[in-house]
C-alpha positions in Angstrom: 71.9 91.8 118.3 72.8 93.0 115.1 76.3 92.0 113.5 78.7 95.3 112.6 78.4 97.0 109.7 82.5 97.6 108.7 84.9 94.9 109.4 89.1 96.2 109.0 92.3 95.1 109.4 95.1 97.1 109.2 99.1 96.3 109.8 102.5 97.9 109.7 105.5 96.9 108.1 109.2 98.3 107.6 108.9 100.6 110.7 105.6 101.6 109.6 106.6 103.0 106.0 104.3 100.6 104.3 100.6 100.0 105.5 98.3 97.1 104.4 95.1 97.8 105.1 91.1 96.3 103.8 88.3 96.6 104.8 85.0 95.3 104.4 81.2 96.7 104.1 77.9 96.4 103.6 78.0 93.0 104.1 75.1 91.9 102.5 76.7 92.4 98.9 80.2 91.5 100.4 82.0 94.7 99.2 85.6 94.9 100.2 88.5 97.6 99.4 92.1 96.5 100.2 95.1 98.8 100.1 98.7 99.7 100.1 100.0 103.0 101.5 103.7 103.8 101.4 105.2 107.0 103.4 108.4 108.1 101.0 109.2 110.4 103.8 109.6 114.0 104.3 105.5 113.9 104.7 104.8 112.2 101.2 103.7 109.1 100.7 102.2 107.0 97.4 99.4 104.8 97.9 96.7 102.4 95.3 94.1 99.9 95.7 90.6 98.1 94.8 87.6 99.1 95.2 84.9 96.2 95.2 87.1 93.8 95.1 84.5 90.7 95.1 81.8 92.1 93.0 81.4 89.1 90.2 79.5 91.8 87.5 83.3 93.5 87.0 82.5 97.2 89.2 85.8 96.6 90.5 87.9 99.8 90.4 91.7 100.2 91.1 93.3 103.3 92.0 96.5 105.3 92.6 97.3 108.0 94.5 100.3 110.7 96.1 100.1 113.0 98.9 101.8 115.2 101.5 100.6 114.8 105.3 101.4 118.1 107.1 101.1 118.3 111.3 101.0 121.5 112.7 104.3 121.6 113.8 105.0 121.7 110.0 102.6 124.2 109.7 104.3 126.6 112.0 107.3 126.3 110.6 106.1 126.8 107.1 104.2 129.8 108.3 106.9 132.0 110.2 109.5 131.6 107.5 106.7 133.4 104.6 107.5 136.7 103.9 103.8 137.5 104.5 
């Protein structure tokens, strides 16, 4: 039987407004990618990280991020209130 390919963990703090999440992959070169996601509210949240976080020739990259996270309830209302 052959072992999985993508191991994660994932967990919830501050009524789920901040997420700590990794995650590892390709096992055989050991890469792994850990981050933090935090919802702001309203839809928008901030979020960084590392990618590669174990590889010993320096690859690693770090990166930071915003968003919005729309549902389609949000849509709808967005949508009847243009002037279109």
């Amino acid at each position: 039987m052959k072992a999985p390919e993508v191991l994660g963990v994932e967990y919830s703090f501050f009524k789920r407004k901040l997420k700590l999440s990794m995650e590892a992959f390709n096992l055989e070169k050991a890469n792994l990618r850990a981050f933090a996601k935090y919802n702001v509210g309203w839809g928008f949240y901030v979020l960084g990280g590392i990618s590669d976080a174990l590889d010993k020739n320096s690859v690693r990259s770090g990166y930071l991020g915003a968003g919005l996270f729309l549902t389609n309830d949000d849509l709808k209302v967005l949508l009847t209130r243009s002037p279109f």
